[in-house]
PDB file of N, CA, C and O in Angstrom:
ATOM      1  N   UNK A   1     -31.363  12.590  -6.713  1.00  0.00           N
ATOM      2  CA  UNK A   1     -29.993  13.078  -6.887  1.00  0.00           C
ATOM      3  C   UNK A   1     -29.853  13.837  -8.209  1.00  0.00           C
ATOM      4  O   UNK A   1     -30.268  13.434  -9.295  1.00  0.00           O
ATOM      5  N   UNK A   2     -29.333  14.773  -8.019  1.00  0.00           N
ATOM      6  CA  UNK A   2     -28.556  16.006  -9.354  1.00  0.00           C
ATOM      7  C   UNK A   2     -27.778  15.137 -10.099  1.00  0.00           C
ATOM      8  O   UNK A   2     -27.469  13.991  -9.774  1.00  0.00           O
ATOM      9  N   UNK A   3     -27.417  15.833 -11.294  1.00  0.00           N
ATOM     10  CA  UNK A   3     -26.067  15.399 -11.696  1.00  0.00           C
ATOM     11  C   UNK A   3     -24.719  15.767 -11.230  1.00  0.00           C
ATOM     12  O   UNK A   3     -23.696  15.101 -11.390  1.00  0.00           O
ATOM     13  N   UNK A   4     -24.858  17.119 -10.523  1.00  0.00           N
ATOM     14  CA  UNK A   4     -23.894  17.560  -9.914  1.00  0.00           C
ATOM     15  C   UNK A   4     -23.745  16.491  -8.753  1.00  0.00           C
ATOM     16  O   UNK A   4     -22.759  15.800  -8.497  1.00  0.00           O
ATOM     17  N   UNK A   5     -25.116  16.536  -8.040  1.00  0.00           N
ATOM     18  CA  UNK A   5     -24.507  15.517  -6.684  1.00  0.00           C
ATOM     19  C   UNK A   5     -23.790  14.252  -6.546  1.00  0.00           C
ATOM     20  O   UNK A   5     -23.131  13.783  -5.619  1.00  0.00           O
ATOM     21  N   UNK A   6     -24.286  13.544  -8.462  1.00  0.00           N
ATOM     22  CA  UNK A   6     -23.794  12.233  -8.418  1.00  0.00           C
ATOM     23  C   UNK A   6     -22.293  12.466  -8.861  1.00  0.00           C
ATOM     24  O   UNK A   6     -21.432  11.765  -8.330  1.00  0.00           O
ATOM     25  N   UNK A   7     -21.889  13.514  -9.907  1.00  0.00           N
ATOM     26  CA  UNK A   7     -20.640  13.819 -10.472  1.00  0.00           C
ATOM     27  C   UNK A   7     -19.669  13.582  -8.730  1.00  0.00           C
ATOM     28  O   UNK A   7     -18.836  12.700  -8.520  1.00  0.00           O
ATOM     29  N   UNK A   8     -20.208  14.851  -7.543  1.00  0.00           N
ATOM     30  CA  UNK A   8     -19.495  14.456  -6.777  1.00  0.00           C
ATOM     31  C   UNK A   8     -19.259  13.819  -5.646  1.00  0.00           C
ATOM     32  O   UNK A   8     -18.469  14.065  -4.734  1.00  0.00           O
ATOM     33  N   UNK A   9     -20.338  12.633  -5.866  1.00  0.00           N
ATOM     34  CA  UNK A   9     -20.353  11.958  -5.043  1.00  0.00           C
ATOM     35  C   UNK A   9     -19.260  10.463  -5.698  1.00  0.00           C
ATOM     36  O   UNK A   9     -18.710   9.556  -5.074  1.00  0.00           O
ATOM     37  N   UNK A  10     -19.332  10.917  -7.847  1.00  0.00           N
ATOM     38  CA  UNK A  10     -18.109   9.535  -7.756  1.00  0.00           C
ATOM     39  C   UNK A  10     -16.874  10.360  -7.310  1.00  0.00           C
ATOM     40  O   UNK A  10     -15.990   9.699  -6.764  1.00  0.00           O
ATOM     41  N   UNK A  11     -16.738  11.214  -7.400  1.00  0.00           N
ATOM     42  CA  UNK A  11     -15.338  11.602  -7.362  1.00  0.00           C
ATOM     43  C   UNK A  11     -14.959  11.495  -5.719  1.00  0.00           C
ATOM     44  O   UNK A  11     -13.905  11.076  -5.241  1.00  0.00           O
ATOM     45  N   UNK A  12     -15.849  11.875  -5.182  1.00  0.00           N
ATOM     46  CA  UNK A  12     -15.317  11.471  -3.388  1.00  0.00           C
ATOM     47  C   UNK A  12     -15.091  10.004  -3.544  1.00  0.00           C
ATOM     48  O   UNK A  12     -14.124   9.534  -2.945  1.00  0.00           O
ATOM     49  N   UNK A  13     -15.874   9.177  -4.293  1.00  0.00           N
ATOM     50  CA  UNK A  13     -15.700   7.851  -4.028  1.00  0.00           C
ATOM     51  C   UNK A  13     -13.856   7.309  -4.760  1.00  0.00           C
ATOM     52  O   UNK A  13     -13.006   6.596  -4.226  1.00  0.00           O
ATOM     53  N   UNK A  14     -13.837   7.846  -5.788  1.00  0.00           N
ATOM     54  CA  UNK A  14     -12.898   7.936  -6.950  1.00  0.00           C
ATOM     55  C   UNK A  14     -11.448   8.563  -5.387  1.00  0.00           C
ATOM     56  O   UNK A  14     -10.616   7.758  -4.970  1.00  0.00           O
ATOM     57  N   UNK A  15     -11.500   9.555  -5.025  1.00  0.00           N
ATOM     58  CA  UNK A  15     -10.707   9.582  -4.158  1.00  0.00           C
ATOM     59  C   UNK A  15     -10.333   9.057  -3.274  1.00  0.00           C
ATOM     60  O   UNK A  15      -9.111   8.941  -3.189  1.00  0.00           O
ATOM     61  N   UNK A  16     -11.222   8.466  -2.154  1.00  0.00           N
ATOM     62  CA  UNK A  16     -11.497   7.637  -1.327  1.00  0.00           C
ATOM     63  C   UNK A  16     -10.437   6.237  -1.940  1.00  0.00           C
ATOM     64  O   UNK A  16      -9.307   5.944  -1.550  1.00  0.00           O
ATOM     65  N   UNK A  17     -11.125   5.682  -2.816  1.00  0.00           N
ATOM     66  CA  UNK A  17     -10.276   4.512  -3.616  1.00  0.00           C
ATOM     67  C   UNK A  17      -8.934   4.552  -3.755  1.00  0.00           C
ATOM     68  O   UNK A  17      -8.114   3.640  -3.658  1.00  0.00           O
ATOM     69  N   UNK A  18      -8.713   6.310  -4.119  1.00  0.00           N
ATOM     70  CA  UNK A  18      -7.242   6.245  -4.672  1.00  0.00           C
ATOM     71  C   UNK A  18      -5.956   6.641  -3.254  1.00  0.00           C
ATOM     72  O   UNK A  18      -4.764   6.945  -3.234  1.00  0.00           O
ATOM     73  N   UNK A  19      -6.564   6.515  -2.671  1.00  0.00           N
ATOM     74  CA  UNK A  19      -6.097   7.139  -0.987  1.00  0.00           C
ATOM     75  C   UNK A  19      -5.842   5.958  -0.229  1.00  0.00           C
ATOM     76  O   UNK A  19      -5.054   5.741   0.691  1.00  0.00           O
ATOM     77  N   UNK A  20      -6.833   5.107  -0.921  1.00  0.00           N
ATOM     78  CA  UNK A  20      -6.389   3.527   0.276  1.00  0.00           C
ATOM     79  C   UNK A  20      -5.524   2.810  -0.674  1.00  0.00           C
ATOM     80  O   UNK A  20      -4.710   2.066  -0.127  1.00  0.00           O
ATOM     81  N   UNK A  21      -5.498   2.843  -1.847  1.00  0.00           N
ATOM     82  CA  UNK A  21      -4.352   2.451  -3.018  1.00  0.00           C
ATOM     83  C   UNK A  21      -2.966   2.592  -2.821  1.00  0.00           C
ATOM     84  O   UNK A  21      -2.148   1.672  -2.808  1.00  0.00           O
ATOM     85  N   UNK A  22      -2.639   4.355  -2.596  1.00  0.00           N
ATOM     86  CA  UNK A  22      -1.523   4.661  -1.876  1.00  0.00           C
ATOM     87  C   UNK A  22      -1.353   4.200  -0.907  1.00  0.00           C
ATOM     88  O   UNK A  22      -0.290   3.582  -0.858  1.00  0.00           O
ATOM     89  N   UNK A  23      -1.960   4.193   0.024  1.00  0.00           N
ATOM     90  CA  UNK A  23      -1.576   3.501   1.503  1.00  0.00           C
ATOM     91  C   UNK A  23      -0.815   2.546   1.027  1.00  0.00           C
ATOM     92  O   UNK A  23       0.401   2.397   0.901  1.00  0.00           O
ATOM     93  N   UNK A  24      -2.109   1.685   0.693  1.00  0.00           N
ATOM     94  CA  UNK A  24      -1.889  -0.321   0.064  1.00  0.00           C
ATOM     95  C   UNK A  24      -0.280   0.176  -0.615  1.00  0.00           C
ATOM     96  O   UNK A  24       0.645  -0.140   0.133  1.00  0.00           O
ATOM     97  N   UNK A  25      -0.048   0.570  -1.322  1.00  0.00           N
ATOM     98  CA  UNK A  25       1.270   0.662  -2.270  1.00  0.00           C
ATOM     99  C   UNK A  25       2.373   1.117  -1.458  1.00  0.00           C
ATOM    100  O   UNK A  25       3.431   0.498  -1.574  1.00  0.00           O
ATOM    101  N   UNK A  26       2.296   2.404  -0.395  1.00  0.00           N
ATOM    102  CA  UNK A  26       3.604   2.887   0.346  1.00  0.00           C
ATOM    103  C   UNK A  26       3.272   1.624   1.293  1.00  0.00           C
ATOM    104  O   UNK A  26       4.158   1.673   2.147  1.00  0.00           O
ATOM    105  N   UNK A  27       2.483   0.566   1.564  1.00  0.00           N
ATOM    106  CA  UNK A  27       2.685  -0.587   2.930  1.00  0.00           C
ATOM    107  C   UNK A  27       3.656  -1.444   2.065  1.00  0.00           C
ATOM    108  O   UNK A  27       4.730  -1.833   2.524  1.00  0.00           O
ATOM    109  N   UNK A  28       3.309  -1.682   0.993  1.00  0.00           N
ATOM    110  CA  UNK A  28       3.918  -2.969  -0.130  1.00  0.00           C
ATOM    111  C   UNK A  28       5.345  -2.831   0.086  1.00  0.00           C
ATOM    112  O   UNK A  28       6.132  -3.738   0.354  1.00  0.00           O
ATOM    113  N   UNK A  29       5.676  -1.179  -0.108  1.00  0.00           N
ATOM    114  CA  UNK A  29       6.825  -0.691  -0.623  1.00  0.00           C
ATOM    115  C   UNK A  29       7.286  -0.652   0.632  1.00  0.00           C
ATOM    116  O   UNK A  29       8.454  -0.371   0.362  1.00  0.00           O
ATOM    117  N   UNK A  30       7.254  -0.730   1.983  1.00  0.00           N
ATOM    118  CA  UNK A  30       8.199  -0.692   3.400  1.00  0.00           C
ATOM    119  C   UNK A  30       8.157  -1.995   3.252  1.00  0.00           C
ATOM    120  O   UNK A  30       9.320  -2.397   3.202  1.00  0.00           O
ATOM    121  N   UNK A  31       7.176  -3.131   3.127  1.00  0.00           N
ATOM    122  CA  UNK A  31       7.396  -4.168   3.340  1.00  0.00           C
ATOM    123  C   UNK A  31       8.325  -5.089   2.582  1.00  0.00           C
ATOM    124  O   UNK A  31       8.706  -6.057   3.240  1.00  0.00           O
ATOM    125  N   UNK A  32       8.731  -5.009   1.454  1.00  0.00           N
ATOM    126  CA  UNK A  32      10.017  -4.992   0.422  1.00  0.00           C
ATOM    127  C   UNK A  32      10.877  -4.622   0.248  1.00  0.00           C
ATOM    128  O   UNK A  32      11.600  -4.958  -0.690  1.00  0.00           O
ATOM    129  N   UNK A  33      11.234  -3.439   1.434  1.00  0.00           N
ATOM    130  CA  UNK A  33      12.247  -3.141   1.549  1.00  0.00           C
ATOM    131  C   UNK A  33      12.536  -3.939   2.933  1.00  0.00           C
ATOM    132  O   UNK A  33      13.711  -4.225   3.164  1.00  0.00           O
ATOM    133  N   UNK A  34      11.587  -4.298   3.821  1.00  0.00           N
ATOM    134  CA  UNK A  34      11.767  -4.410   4.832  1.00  0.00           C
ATOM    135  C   UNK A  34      12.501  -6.042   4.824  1.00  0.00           C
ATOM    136  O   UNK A  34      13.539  -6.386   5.390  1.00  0.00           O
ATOM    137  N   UNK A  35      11.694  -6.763   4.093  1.00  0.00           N
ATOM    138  CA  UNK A  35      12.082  -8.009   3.371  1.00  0.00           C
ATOM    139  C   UNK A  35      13.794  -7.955   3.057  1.00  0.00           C
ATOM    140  O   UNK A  35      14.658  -8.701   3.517  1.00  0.00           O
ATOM    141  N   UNK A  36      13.937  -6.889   2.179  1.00  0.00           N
ATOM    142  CA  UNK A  36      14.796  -6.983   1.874  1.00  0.00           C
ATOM    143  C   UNK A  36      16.058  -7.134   2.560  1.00  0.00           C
ATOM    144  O   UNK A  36      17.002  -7.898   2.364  1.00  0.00           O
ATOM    145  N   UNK A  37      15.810  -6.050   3.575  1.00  0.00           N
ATOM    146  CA  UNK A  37      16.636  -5.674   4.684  1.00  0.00           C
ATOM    147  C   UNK A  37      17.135  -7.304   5.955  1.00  0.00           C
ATOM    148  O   UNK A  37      18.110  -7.531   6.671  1.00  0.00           O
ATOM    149  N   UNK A  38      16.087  -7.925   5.700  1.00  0.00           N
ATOM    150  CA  UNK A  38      15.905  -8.712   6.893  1.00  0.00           C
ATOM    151  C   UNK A  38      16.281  -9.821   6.154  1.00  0.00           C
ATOM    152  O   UNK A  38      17.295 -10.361   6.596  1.00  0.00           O
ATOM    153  N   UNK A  39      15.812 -10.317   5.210  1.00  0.00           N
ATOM    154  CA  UNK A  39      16.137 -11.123   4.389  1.00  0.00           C
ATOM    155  C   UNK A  39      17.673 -11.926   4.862  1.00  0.00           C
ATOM    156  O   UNK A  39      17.907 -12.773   5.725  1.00  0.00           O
ATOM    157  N   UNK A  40      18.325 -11.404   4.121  1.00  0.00           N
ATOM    158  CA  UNK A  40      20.273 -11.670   4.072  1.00  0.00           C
ATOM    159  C   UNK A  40      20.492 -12.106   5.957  1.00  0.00           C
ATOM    160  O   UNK A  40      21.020 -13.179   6.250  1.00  0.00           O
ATOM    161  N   UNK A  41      20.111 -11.326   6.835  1.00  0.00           N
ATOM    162  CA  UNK A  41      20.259 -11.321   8.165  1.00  0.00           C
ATOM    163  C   UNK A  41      19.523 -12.521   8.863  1.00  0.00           C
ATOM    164  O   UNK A  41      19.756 -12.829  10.031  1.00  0.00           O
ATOM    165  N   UNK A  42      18.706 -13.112   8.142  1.00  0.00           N
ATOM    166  CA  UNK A  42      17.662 -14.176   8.575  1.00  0.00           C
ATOM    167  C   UNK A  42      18.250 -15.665   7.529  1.00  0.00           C
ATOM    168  O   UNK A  42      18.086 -16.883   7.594  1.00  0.00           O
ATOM    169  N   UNK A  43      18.792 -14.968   6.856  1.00  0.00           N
ATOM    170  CA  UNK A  43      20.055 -16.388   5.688  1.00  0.00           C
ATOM    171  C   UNK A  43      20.695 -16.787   6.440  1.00  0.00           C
ATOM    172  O   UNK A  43      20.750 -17.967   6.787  1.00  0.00           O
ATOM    173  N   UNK A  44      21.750 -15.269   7.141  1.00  0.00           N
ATOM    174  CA  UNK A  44      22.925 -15.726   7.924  1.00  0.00           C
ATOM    175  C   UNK A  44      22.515 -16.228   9.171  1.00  0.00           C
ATOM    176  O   UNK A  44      23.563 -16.627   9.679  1.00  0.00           O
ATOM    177  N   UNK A  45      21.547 -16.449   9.999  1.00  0.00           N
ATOM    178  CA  UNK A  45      21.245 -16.382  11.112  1.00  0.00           C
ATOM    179  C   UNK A  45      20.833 -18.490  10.964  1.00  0.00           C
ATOM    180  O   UNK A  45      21.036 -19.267  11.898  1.00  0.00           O
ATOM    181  N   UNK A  46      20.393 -18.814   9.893  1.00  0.00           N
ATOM    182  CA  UNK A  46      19.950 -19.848   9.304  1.00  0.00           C
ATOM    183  C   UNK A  46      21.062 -20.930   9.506  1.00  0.00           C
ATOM    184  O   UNK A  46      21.095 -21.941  10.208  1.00  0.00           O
ATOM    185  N   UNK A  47      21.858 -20.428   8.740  1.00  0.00           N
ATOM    186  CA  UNK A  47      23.273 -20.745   8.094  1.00  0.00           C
ATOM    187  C   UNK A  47      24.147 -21.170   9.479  1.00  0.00           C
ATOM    188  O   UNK A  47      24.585 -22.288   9.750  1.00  0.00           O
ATOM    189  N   UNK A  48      24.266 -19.893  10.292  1.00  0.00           N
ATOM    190  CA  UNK A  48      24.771 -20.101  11.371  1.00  0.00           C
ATOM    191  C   UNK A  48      24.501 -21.396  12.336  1.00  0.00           C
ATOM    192  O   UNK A  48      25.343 -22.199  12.738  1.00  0.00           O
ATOM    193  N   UNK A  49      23.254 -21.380  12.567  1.00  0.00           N
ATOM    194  CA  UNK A  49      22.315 -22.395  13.228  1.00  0.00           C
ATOM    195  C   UNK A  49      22.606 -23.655  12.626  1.00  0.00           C
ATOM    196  O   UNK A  49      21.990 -24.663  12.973  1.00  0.00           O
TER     197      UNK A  49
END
């Protein structure tokens, strides 16, 4: 391997990483809202019962 090849072989990797990060982070972020949302509706539903 070059140095060029290894330079871009971290950076595919370096991307790769930062691509499933976002995912991981916009899933976190529906799921906290989603929480959120459901949350209060799953109190009252409790409460009711």
């Amino acid at each position: 391997m070059s140095k060029g090849k290894i330079i871009s072989f971290l950076i595919k990797k370096n991307n790769y990483i930062s691509h499933n990060f976002n995912i991981l982070f916009s899933q976190m972020r529906l799921l906290i809202l989603f929480l959120r949302v459901i949350n209060p509706t799953l109190l009252f539903k409790i409460i009711l019962n």
